[in-house]
Structure formats: structure tokens, C-alpha cells
C-alpha positions in Angstrom: 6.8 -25.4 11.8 8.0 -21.5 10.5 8.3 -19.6 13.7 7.7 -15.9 13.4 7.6 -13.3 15.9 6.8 -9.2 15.6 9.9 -7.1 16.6 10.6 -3.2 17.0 11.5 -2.1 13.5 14.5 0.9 12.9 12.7 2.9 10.3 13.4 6.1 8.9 11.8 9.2 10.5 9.3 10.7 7.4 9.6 14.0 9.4 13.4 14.1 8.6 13.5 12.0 5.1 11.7 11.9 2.2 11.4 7.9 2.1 10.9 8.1 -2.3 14.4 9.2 -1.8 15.9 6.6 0.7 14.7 3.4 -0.5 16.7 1.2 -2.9 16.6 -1.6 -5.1 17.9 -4.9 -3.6 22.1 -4.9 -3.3 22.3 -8.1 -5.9 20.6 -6.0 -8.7 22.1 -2.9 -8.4 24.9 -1.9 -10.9 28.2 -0.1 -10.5 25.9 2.7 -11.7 23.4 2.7 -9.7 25.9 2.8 -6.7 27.0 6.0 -7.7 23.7 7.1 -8.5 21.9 6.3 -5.2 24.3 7.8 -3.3 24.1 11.1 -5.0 20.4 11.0 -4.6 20.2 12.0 -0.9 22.9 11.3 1.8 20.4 9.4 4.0 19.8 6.7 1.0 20.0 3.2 2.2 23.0 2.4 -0.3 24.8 3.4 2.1 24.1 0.8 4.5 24.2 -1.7 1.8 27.4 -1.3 -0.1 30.0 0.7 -1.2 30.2 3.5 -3.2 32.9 2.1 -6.1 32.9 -1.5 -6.5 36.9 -2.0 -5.8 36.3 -1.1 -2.8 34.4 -3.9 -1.2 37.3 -6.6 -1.0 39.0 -4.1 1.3 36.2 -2.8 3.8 35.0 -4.2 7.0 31.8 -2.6 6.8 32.5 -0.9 10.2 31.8 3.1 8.3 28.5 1.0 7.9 28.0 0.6 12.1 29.0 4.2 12.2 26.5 5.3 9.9 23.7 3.9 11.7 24.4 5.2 15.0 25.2 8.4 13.7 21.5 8.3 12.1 20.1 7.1 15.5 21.5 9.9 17.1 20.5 12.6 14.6 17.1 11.0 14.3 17.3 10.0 11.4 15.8 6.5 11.9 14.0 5.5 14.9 13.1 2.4 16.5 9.4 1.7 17.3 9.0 1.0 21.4 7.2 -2.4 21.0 7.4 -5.2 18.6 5.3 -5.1 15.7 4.7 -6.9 12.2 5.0 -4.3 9.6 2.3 -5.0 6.1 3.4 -3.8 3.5 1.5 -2.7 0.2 3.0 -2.7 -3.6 1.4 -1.1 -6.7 2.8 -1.4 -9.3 2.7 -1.9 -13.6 3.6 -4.8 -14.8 6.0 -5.5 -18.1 2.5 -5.7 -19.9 1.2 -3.0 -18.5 -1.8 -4.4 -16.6 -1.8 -2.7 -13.3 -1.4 -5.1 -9.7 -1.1 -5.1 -6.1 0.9 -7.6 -3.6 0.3 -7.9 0.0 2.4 -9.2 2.5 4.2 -8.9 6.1 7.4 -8.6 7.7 8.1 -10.6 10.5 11.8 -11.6 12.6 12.3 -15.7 11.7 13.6 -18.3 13.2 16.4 -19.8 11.2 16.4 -22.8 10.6 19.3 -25.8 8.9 17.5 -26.6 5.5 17.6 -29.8 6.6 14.7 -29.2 8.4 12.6 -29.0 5.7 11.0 -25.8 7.4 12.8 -23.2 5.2 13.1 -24.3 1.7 15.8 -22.9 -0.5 14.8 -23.4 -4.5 18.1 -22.5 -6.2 21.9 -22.7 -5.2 24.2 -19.7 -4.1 27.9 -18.7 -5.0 30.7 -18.3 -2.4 31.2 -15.0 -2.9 28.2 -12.9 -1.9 27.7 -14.9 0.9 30.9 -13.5 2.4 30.3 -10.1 1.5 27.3 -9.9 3.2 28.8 -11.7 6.1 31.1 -9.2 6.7 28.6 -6.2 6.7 26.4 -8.5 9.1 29.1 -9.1 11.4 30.4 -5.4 11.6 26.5 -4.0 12.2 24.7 -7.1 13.8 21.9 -5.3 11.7 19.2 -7.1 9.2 19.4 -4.2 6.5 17.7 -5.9 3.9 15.0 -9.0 3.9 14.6 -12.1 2.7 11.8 -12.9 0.3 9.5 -15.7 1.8 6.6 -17.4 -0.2 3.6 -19.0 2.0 1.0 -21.3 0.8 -2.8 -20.2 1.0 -4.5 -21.2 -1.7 -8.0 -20.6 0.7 -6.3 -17.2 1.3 -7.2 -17.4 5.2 -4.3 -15.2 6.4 -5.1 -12.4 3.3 -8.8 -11.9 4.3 -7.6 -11.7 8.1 -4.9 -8.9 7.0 -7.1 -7.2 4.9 -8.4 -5.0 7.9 -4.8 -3.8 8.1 -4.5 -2.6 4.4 -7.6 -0.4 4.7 -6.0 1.8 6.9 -4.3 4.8 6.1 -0.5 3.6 5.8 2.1 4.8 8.1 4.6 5.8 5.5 4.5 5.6 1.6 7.5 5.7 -0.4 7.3 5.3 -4.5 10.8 4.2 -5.8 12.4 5.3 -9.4 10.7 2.2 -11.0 7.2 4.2 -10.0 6.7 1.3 -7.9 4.6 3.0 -4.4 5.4 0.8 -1.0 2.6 1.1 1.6 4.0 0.5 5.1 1.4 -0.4 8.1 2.2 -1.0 11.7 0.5 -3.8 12.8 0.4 -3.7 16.6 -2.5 -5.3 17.6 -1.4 -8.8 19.6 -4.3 -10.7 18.9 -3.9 -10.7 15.2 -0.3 -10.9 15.5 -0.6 -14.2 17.7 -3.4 -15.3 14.7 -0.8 -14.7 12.1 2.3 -16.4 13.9 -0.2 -19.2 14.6 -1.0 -19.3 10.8 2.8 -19.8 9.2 3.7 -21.9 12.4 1.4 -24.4 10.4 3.5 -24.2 7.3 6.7 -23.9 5.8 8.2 -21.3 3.7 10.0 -21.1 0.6 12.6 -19.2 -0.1 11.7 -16.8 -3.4 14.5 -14.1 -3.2 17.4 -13.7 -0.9 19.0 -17.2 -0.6 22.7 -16.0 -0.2 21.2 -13.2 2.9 19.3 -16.5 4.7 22.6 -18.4 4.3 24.9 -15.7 5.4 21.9 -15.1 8.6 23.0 -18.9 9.2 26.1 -18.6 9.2 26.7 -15.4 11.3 24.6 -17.8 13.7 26.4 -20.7 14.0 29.7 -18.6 14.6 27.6 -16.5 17.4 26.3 -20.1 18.8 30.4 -21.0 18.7 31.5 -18.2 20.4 28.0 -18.4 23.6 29.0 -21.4 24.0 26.2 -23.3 22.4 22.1 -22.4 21.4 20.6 -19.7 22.9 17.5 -19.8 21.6 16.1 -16.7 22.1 19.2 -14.5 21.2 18.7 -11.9 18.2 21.1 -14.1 15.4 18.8 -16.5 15.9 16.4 -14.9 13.7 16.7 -12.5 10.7 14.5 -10.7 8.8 12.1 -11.9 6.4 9.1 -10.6 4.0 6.1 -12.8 3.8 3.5 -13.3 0.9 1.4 -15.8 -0.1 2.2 -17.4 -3.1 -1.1 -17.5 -4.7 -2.0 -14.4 -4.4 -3.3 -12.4 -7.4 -0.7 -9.4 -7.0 2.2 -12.1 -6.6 3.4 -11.7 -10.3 6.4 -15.0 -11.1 7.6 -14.2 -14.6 9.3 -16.0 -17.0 13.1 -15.9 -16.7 13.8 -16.5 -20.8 17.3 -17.9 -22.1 19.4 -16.7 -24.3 21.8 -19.6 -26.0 25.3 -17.7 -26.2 27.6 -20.8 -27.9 26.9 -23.0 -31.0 25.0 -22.8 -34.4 21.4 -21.9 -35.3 19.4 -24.9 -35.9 18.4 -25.9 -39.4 15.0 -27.3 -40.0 16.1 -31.0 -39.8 17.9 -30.5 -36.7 15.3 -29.2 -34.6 13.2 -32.4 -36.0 15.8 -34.9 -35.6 16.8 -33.4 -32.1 13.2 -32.8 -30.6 11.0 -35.8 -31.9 7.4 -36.8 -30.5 7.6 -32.3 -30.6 5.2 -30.7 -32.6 5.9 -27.0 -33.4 4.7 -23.9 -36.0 5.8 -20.8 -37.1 4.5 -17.2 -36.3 6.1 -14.8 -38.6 7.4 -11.8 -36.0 8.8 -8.0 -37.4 9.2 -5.5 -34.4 10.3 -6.3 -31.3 8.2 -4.2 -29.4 5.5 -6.8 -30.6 7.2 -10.2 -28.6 5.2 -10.1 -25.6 1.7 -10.1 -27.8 2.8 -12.8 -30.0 4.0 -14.8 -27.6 0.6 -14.0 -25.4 -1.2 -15.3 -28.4 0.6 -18.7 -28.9 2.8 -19.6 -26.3 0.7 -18.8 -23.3 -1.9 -21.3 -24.2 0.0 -23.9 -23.9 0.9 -23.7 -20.4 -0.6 -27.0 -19.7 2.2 -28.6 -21.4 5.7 -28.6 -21.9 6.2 -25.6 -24.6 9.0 -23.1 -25.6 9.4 -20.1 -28.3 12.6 -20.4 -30.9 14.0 -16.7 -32.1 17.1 -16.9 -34.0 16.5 -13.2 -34.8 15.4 -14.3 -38.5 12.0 -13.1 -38.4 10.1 -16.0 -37.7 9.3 -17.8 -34.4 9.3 -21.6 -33.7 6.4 -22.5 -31.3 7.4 -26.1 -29.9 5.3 -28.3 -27.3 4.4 -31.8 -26.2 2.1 -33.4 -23.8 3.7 -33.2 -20.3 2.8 -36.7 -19.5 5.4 -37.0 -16.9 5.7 -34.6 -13.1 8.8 -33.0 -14.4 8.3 -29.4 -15.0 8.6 -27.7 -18.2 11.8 -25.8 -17.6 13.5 -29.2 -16.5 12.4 -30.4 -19.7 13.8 -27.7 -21.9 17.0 -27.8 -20.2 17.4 -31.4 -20.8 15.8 -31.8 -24.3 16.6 -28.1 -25.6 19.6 -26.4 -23.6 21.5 -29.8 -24.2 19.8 -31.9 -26.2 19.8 -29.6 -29.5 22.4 -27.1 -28.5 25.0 -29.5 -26.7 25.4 -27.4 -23.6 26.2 -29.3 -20.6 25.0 -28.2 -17.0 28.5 -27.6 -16.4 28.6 -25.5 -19.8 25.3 -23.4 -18.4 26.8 -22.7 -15.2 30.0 -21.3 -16.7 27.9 -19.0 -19.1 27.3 -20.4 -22.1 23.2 -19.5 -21.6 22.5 -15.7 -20.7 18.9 -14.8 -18.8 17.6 -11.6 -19.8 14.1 -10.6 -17.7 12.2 -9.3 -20.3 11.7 -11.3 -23.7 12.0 -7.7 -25.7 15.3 -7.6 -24.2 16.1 -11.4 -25.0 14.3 -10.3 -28.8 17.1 -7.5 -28.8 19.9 -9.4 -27.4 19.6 -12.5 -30.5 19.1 -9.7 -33.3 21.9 -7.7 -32.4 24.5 -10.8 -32.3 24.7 -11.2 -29.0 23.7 -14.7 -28.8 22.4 -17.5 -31.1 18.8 -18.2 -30.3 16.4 -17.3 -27.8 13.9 -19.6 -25.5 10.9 -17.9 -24.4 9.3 -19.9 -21.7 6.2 -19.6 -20.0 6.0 -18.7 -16.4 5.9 -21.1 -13.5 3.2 -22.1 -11.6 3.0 -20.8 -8.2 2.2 -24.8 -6.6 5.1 -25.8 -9.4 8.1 -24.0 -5.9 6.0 -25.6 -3.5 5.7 -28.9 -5.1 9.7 -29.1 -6.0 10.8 -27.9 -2.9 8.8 -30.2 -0.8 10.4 -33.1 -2.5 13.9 -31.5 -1.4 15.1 -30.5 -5.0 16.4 -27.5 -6.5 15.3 -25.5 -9.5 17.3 -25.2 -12.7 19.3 -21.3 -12.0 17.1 -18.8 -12.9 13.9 -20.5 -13.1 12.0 -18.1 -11.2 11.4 -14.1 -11.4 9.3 -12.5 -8.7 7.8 -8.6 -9.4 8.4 -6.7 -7.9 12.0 -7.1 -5.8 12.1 -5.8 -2.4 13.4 -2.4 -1.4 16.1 -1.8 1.1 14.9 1.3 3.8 11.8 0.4 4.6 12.2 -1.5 8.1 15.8 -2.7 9.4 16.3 -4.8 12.5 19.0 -4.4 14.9 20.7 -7.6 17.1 21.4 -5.2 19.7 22.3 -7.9 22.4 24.9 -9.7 20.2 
């Protein structure tokens, strides 16, 4: 089904760079600071082949000082490509927000795109207009994958992670720890026969998307206006494929967090309404001072109840509303709350959610903040979902509520890049 294939990966020359200084976050979570900031932090730094400098700017450019900047890298030696295909493992360590300490393993690999349709990659959540034609205009000027999708596998017998596991205990080609403290491990795998085993492997499977919808969409489309302009498929041209990271989602390193919601419009619930509005819920109260304390309390009584459908209340007062019912039904949790909760008690229509009446901090300390400094009414802490929960959805063909999921930790940009030289 997924079709994968090793390829010969750009990379930054360690001789010439320090990589701690060239990797970046992802370009969707970056800030108007952090533009600014990354590019005065070495003049190698991948922000430059991501976006520009001041915001304002990007309506305007054709990316094409983007094409320049590569081959002027190339030339210098900057970044070189390897001489045969490869997949490229890669290694993150790295602290959670709770401070237990973790490690993700995974690959990356050239895909095959493919129309969702197929039902071979499966998105989870919807994208907006806008990104996608940003990044289409930077892949069109550099015919380059600078950044990766984010691919989840299944392997709940973790075959593929105890056949990889030879690759992680060598010494890494590169290491690079980013300003998060988060330390990248890159290995070049070149041996064929466990390439062909791992291809083999995901061809058996599909994917789901977990970051990086709007790059596989823009990959798509800056296909199907290469196929237009060939003449048709050629299926082994470069825009056939893009660039994608691989992990298993099972895996013990493969931390999915709670995305928590912040209600931005109406009132506070009184007692009666949250009994009149939620019945066949039961709930309790947990009395809650400092903020720094969220995470623990809601360790202590909202994690255990995973099994069903269960949310936190914070209206900032002081004291936290612990709901849950039996989930006696296949819809998931977050469904539930949106429907019951989101609308049901506050009144906020889907149509209301997606114009911003609900905001989605990442941390519940800074959802905590948020509601007691005013900026919003009350806020839903939810428990995280379950890995099968993506697989399970997106193999029926539907789509996540927005923001359901949060995978640590994101994807740099810097580590590999593919070129589409023959485009």
C-alpha cells in the first residue's frame, strides 16, 4: 500500500556548520519572533530556506532568493548531498511537560503521494487555503522538500522497531540539540537489505498523517501541475514523491498530548446549568490554588478516567469540576465534549469554533493562566488520545475535531532536505 524508497539526502556539512545552530522549529509554529531570531543566530540557519525574514514580506516573494540560497550553499559546501540513496533514522531525547525523560525513533524515507482517496495516506484534520499556497510557491521556485511531513505507522508487535534497533546503536552521523534542549540523532542507513525489509514493511500498511497536512497537500498539488505540464503520470519522476518522517505510533517515546480548550465567548456556568445541560454526567470538585500545581491534580483525577468520556472545568475560581460518563458508544471522547460541552452547555456552534470562539493552548498551565487572567471563560482539560483512537477514525474516512491531536516533539527543519533535481 505506502510506497517508500531511500534517496540521497542534502545535509548540512558538520565540518562547516554547527547543526545546534542550523536546525529550526517547524515553519507553522514559528513566530514573527522567532523569524528574526533564527536568522540572527547563524547565517546558515534553515529559516532561511523556510521563510522570510519579516512577515509582510511573504505575500510579495517568489521564493526564488530561496533557490539561490541553496545553490550558493552547494557550492560553498555548505550542504552536501550523499552519493547513494539512503533512509536516514533519526533519534529524539527529550523532557517532556512533566518532566519524565523519553526517546522517539523513527525514519525518513521519499513517499509516494498518493489522492486521499486512496485510503493509503490518511489525513486526520482539515487545512486552510492559505498556507498551502505559500508553501507552494517556495516548492515551485526550489523543487526542494525543505521540511517533512510527519507520518504515523501502526506496529503494535513493534516488528520494524526491533529490526531498526541495530541502526540506533551506532554512533550517529550528526547530532544536533535545538533551543528547546531537544538532541536529534541522525543515522545513515545504507545497508539495502534492511532498507528493502523496511520498504516491504510500510508497503503492507497505510500511514496517517500526524503533522504536516498543508506540506502533503501542497506536495500534491505541485504534482498534479508537474503531471499537467509532462503531459500526464510519470511515475518515477521526483514530484511524485516528497518527503516524509516515519514513526510508529505505539511506540513508548511517541508522546500525543492533550490539546486543552479554552472557551473564549459566553457566561460561566452556574451549578444548575452544568446539571441541567450535562445529565446521566456525574462530576466532583478538587479544590486547586497555584497553577504550577494543574498537571498533578489533573494526573490524580482526570487521568483515571481515561476509559471513559471525561473533562476538567476551570473557571479560574479556585475549584475544578471533574465530569465523566460511561463511553458506551465508539465515539471518542473529544467528539463527545464538542458536542455535549463546546455546544451543548456553552452554545458554540462548529461554525462558532472554527471562527474562534474556542482557543487551544498546549499546555494546561498555560490554559490555567489564560482563564485566570480574563482571557477566556472556562477551560477544558482533556485527556490525551489513544494512539489506535487516529488509526481507528481515519480508517473509517473521518476527520478529527481541529486540534485534537498534539505530537512531542515537532520536527526540525535542517536535518535532511531532498532535492527534485530532474523537474
Amino acid at each position: 500500500m505506502t510506497e517508500i524508497r531511500p534517496f540521497p539526502a542534502l545535509r548540512y556539512n558538520t565540518n562547516r556548520v554547527d547543526l545546534s545552530k542550523v536546525v529550526v522549529p517547524p515553519y507553522d509554529v514559528l513566530t514573527p519572533e522567532d523569524r528574526v531570531m533564527f536568522y540572527e543566530r547563524d547565517p546558515h540557519n534553515a529559516i532561511r530556506l523556510e521563510l522570510t525574514k519579516d512577515v509582510k514580506d511573504e505575500a510579495s516573494t517568489d521564493y526564488s532568493e530561496v533557490r539561490a540560497t541553496l545553490d550558493a550553499w552547494k557550492k560553498a559546501g555548505i550542504l552536501t548531498q550523499d552519493e547513494k540513496p539512503c533512509l536516514y533514522g533519526l533519534r529524539q531525547t527529550f523532557v517532556s511537560p512533566d518532566g519524565q525523560s523519553y526517546t522517539r525513533e523513527g525514519f525518513f524515507a521519499a513517499l509516494k503521494l498518493e489522492d486521499y482517496e486512496q485510503r493509503i495516506v490518511r489525513p486526520h484534520e482539515r487545512t486552510l487555503a492559505g498556507p498551502k499556497a505559500d508553501r507552494l510557491k517556495i516548492l515551485r521556485a526550489t523543487r526542494a522538500n525543505l521540511s517533512s511531513v510527519f507520518f504515523l505507522y501502526e506496529d503494535q508487535e513493534f516488528v520494524l522497531e526491533s529490526r531498526l534497533a541495530a541502526v540506533f546503536a551506532k554512533t550517529p552521523d550528526a547530532v544536533a540539540t535545538d533551543q528547546a534542549g531537544i538532541e536529534h540523532a541522525l543515522f545513515v542507513v545504507r545497508d539495502e537489505s534492511l532498507i528493502t525489509e523496511v520498504c516491504r514493511f510500510l508497503a503492507a500498511r497505510p500511514v496517517v498523517i500526524a503533522d504536516g497536512h498543508h506540506r502533503y497537500e501542497t506536495a500534491l498539488n505541485y504534482r498534479n501541475e508537474q503531471r499537467a505540464t509532462h503531459g500526464g503520470t510519470r511515475s518515477e519522476a521526483p514530484y511524485e514523491f516528497t518527503l516524509g518522517y516515519f514513526t510508529n505510533a505505539f511506540g513508548s517515546g511517541n508522546l500525543l498530548l492533550p490539546i486543552h480548550r479554552v472557551i473564549l465567548q459566553g457566561e460561566v456556568p452556574s451549578e444548575a446549568t452544568w446539571c441541567e445541560r450535562l445529565p446521566g454526567w456525574q462530576q466532583k470538585t478538587v479544590a486547586i490554588g497555584d497553577v504550577a500545581q494543574i498537571g498533578k491534580v489533573l494526573e490524580e483525577n482526570l487521568a483515571p478516567l481515561s476509559d471513559q468520556h471525561a473533562f476538567a472545568a476551570d473557571d479560574g475560581s479556585g475549584t475544578l469540576r471533574i465530569f465523566w460518563r460511561a463511553a458506551s458508544d465508539e465515539a471518542l471522547t473529544i467528539r463527545v465534549i464538542h458536542a455535549e460541552v463546546v455546544e451543548g452547555v456553552f452554545g458554540l456552534s462548529p461554525e462558532a469554533v472554527r471562527d474562534g470562539a474556542v482557543a487551544y493552548p498546549k499546555s494546561a498551565e498555560r490554559a490555567a493562566f489564560e482563564v485566570r487572567q480574563g482571557a477566556g471563560v472556562v477551560t477544558l482539560y482533556l485527556n490525551p488520545l489513544h494512539p489506535g483512537d487516529v488509526f481507528e477514525v481515519t480508517g473509517r474516512g473521518e476527520i478529527l475535531p481541529q486540534k485534537s491531536t498534539f505530537y512531542l516533539p515537532k520536527l526540525p527543519s535542517g536535518l535532511v532536505f531532498r532535492e527534485q533535481a530532474d523537474t
